[in-house]
C-alpha positions as CSV (number, residue, x, y, z in Angstrom):
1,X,-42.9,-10.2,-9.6
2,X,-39.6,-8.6,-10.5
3,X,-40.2,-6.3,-7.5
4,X,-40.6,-9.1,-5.2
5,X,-37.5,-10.4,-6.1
6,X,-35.5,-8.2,-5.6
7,X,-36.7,-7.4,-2.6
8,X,-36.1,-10.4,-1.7
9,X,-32.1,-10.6,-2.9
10,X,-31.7,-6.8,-1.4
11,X,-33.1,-8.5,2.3
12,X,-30.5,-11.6,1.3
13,X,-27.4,-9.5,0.6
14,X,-27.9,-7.3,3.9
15,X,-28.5,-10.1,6.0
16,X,-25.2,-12.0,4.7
17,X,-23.1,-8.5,4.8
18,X,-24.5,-8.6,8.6
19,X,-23.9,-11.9,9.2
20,X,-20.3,-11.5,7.6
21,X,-19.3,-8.0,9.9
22,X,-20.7,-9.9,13.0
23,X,-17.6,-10.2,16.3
24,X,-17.4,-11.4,19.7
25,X,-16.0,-8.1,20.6
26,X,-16.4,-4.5,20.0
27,X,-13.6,-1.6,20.7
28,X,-14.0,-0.4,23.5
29,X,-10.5,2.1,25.4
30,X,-6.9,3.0,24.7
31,X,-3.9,2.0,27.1
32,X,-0.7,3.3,27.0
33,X,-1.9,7.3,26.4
34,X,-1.0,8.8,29.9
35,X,2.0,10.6,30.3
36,X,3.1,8.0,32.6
37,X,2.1,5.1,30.2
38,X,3.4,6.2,26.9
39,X,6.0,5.3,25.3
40,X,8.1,7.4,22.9
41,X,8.0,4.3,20.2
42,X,6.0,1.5,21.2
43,X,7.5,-1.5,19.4
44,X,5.5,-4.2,21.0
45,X,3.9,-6.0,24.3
46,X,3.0,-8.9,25.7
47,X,0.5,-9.7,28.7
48,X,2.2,-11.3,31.9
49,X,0.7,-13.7,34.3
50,X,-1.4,-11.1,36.1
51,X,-2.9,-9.7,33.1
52,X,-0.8,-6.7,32.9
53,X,0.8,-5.6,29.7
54,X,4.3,-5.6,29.7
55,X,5.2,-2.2,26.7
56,X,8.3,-1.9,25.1
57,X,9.2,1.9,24.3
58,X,12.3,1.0,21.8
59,X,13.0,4.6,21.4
60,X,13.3,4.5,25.7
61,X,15.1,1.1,26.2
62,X,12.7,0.1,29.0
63,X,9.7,-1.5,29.3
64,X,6.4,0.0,30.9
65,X,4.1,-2.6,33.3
66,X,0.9,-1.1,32.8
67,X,-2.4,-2.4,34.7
68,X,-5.5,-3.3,33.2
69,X,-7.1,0.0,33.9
70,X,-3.9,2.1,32.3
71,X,-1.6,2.7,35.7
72,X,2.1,2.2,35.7
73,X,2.9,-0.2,37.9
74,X,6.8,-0.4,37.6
75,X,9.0,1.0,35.0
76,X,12.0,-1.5,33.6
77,X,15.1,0.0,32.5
78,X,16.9,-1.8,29.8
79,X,20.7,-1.3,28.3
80,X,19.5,-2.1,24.5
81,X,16.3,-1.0,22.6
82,X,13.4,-4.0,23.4
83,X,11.7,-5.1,19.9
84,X,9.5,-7.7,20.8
85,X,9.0,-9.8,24.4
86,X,6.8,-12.9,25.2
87,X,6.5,-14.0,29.1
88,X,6.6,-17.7,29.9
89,X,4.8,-19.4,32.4
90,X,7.3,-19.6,35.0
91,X,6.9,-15.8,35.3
92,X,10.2,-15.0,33.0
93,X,10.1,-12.4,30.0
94,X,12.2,-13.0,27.2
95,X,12.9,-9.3,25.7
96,X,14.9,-9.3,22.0
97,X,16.4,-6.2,20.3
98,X,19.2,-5.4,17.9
99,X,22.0,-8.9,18.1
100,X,20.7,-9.8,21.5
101,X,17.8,-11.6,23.9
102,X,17.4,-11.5,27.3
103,X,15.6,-13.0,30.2
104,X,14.2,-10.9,32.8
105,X,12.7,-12.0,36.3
106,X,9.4,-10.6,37.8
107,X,11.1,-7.3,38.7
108,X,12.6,-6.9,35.2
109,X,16.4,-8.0,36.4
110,X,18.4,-8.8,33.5
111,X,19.3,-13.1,34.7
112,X,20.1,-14.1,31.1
113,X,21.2,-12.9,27.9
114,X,22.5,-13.7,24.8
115,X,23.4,-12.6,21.4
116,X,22.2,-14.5,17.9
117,X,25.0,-14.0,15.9
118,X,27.8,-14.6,18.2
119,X,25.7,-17.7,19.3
120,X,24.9,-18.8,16.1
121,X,28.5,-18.1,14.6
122,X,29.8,-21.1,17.2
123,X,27.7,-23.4,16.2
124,X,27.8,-25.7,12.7
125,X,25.4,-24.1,11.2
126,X,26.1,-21.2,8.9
127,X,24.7,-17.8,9.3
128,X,22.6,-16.8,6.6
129,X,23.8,-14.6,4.1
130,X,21.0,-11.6,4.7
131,X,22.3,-11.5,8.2
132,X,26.7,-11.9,7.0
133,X,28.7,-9.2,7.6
134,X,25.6,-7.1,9.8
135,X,26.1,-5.2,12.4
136,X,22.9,-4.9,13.9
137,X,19.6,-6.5,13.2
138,X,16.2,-6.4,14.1
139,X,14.2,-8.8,16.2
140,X,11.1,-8.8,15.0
141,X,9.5,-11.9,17.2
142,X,10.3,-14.2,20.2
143,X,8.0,-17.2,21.2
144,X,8.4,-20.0,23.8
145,X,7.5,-23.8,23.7
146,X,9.0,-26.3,26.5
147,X,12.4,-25.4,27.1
148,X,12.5,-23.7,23.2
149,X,13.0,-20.0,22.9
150,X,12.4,-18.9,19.7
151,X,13.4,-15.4,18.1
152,X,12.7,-13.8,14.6
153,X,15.4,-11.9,13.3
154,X,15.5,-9.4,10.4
155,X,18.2,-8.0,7.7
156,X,17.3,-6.3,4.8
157,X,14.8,-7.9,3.3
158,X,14.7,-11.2,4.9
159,X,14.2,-12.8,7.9
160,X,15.4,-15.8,9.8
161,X,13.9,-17.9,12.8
162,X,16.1,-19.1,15.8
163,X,16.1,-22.0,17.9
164,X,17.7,-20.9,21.8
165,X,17.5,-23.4,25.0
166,X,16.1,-22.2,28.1
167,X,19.2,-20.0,29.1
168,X,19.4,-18.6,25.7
169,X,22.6,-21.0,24.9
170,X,23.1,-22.9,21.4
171,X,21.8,-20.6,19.2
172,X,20.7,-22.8,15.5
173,X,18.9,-21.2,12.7
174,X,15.8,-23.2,12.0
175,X,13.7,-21.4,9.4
176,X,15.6,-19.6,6.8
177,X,14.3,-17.6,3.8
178,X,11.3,-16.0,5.4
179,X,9.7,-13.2,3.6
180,X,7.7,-10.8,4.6
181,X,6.7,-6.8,4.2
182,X,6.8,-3.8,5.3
183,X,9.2,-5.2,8.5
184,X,7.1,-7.8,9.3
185,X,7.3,-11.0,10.5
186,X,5.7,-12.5,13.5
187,X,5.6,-15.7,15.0
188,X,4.3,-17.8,18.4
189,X,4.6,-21.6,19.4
190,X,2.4,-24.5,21.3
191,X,3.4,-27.7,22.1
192,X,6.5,-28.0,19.9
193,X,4.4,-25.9,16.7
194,X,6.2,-22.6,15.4
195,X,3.1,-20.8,14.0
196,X,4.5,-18.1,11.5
197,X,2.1,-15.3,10.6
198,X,3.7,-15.5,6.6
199,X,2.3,-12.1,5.5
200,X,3.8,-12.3,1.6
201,X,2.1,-15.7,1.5
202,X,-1.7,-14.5,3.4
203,X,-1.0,-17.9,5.4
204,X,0.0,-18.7,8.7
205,X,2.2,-21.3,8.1
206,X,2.9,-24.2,10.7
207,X,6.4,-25.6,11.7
208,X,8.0,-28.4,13.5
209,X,10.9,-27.3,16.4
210,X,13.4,-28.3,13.7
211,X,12.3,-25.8,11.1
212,X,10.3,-28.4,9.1
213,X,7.5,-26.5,7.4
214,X,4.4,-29.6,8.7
215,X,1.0,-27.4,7.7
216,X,-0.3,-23.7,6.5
217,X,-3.8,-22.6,6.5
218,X,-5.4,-18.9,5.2
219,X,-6.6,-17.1,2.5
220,X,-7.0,-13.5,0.9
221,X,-10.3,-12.3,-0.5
222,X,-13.5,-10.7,1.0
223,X,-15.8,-13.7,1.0
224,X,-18.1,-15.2,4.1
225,X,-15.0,-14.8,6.6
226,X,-13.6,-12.1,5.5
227,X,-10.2,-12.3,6.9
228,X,-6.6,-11.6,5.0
229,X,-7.3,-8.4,3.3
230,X,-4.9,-6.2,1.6
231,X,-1.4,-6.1,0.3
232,X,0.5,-8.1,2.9
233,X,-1.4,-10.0,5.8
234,X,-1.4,-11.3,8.3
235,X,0.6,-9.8,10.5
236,X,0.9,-11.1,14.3
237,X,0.0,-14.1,16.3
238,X,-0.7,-15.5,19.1
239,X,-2.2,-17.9,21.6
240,X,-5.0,-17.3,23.7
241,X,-5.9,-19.6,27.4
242,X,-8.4,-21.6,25.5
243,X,-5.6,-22.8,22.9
244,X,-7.1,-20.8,20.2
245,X,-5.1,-18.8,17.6
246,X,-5.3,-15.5,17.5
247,X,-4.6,-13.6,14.0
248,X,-4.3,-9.6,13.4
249,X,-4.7,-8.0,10.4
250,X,-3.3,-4.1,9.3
251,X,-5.1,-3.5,6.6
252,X,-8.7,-3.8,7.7
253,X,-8.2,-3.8,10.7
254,X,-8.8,-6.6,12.3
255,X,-8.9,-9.9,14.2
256,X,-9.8,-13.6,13.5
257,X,-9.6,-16.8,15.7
258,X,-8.8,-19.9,14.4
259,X,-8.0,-23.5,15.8
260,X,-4.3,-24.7,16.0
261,X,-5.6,-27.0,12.9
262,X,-6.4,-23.6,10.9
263,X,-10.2,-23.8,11.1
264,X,-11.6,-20.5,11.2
265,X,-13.7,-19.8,14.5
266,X,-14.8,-16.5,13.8
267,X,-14.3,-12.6,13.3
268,X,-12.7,-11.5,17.1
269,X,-13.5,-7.3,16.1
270,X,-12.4,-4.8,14.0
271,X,-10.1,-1.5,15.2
272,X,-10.8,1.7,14.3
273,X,-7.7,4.5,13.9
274,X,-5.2,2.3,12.8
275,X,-3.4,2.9,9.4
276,X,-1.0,1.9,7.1
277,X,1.1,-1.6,6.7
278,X,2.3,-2.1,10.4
279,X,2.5,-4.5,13.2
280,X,-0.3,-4.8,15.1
281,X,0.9,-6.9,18.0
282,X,-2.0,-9.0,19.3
283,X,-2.8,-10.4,22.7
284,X,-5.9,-11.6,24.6
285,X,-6.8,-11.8,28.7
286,X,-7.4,-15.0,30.0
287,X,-10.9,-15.5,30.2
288,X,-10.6,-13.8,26.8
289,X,-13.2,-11.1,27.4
290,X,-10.6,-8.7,26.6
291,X,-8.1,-8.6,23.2
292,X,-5.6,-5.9,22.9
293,X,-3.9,-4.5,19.5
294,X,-0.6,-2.2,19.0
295,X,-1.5,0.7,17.6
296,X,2.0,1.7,16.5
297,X,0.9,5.0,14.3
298,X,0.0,6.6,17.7
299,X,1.8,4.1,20.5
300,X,-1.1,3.0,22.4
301,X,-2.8,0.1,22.6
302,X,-6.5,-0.4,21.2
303,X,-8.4,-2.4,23.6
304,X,-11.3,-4.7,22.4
305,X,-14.4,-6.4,25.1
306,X,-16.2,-8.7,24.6
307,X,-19.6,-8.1,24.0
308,X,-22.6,-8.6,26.7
C-alpha cells in the first residue's frame, strides 16, 4: 500500500514540476551576431513599427536597425552613447544616454533633444541629491504615454524617474528614491500608468503620471508560477499589442506575462546562455509569436517563438 502511494505522489510531483515549466514559447535564434549586426556593447533595443529591432551599441554611439531575419538595414550614427530607446507610435524614437534624450525621425535624424539636469534645474522642483553636483549620469529607461515622455535616470546608487512633454521640454522629477541593483531599473507606461520593474522590492510597482505610487503586484519564491527568482528581480518591462505586460527575469532566466491589473497569465519561456545580474531588455512582435531578450554578456539578442 505504501508502494502505491508513493507512486502515486512521485506521478503527482512530476506532473505539477511539468505543469509549473510549461511556456508559450521556446528559444529558438540569436540576432545581432553578424559582423554587420553587432554591436561592440549592446546596451538596449526596442522594436519599431515594422517589427525591426532598433540596437543601441553604447560603446559605438549609433544604433543598428536590424530585420527580423538578422540584416542591417540602416546604420544610425549618434553624437552621445544611446542607453535605452522606446519608439512611439507616430514612428519617432526617443534615444537617452548620459544628461541627455533625443528624438529621432524614421531615418534616425536627431529633430529633438534635451538634457535632464539642465531641464530639470529650471524648473521648481529640486534635483535630487544622488544626481547634485554629477556630471554625467546614466539613463537606464525611457517610456511613452500620450504626450508624456518618461526617462529613468541613474547616480550612484539611486535612481530617479522624469516627466518630459512631447518635445522633451519641462523636465519634472516624478518618482524619486528608486532603488534598485546591479544598475538596474526599468520602466514602461499605458494609458497614463508608469509600470516600474522595482527589482530590490520583486514587484512591479504601478504609478500615476504624477509620481503617485496607485498599485504593485509580484512575488519571490519558486511556487506554481514560478516567477521572481533570485537576488534582485525583475528586471525589464514592457507592453505587448494585446495590452499585456511583459516581465524579464536575470536570474533564471526568464519571462512572465501578466495583466495591467498584475494577474499572472503565464510563463512566456525561459533563455538559455544568459548569466549574471543584468538587464535583459524585453520586447515582443505584434502578433506576439515572437519575444526577444538582451543578452548583454555576449551582445546579441535571444530570440524566443511561439510554439506550434
Amino acid at each position: 500500500m505504501k508502494k502505491i502511494w508513493l507512486i502515486i505522489l512521485v506521478g503527482t510531483v512530476a506532473s505539477f514540476a511539468k505543469g509549473a515549466l510549461e511556456s508559450s514559447h521556446v528559444q529558438n535564434g540569436i540576432l545581432g551576431d553578424t559582423k554587420e549586426t553587432q554591436a561592440v556593447r549592446l546596451s538596449s533595443f526596442c522594436l519599431d513599427l515594422d517589427g525591426n529591432i532598433l540596437a543601441c551599441d553604447e560603446k559605438s554611439s549609433c544604433i543598428r536597425v536590424i530585420s527580423p531575419d538578422n540584416k542591417l538595414l540602416a546604420l544610425w550614427k549618434l553624437d552621445f552613447a544611446p542607453q535605452a530607446i522606446e519608439q512611439r507610435d507616430d514612428g519617432v524614437t526617443i534615444v537617452a544616454g548620459p544628461d541627455i534624450v533625443a528624438l529621432l525621425d524614421k531615418q534616425g535624424k536627431t529633430i529633438a533633444s534635451g538634457g535632464l539636469k539642465e531641464e530639470a534645474s529650471r524648473s521648481r522642483w529640486q534635483l535630487p541629491k544622488s544626481l547634485q553636483n554629477k556630471k554625467n549620469y546614466a539613463s537606464t529607461a525611457v517610456a511613452w504615454s500620450g504626450d508624456d515622455i518618461f526617462v529613468c535616470a541613474r547616480a550612484n546608487t539611486g535612481y530617479t524617474a522624469y516627466r518630459l512633454d512631447k518635445d522633451l521640454k519641462a523636465a519634472k522629477p516624478i518618482i524619486t528614491g528608486l532603488r534598485g541593483c546591479c544598475g538596474q531599473m526599468d520602466l514602461t507606461a499605458k494609458d497614463g500608468t508608469i509600470y516600474v520593474a522595482a527589482n530590490c522590492r520583486f514587484e512591479v510597482r504601478k504609478f500615476d503620471r504624477d509620481g503617485k505610487m496607485i498599485g504593485k503586484f509580484g512575488k519571490k519564491g519558486r511556487g506554481k508560477d514560478d516567477y521572481f527568482v533570485g537576488c534582485c528581480e525583475p528586471k525589464n518591462v514592457c507592453f505587448g499589442a494585446d495590452g499585456s505586460l511583459y516581465v524579464s527575469e536575470s536570474d533564471q532566466p526568464s519571462i512572465h506575462r501578466f495583466s495591467p491589473d498584475g494577474t499572472f497569465l503565464g510563463r512566456v519561456g525561459m533563455v538559455e546562455g544568459i548569466r549574471g545580474c543584468v538587464r535583459v531588455t524585453v520586447d515582443v512582435s505584434k502578433d506576439g509569436s515572437r519575444v526577444y531578450m538582451l543578452d548583454p554578456g555576449k551582445n546579441v539578442i535571444r530570440v524566443l517563438e511561439r510554439k506550434g
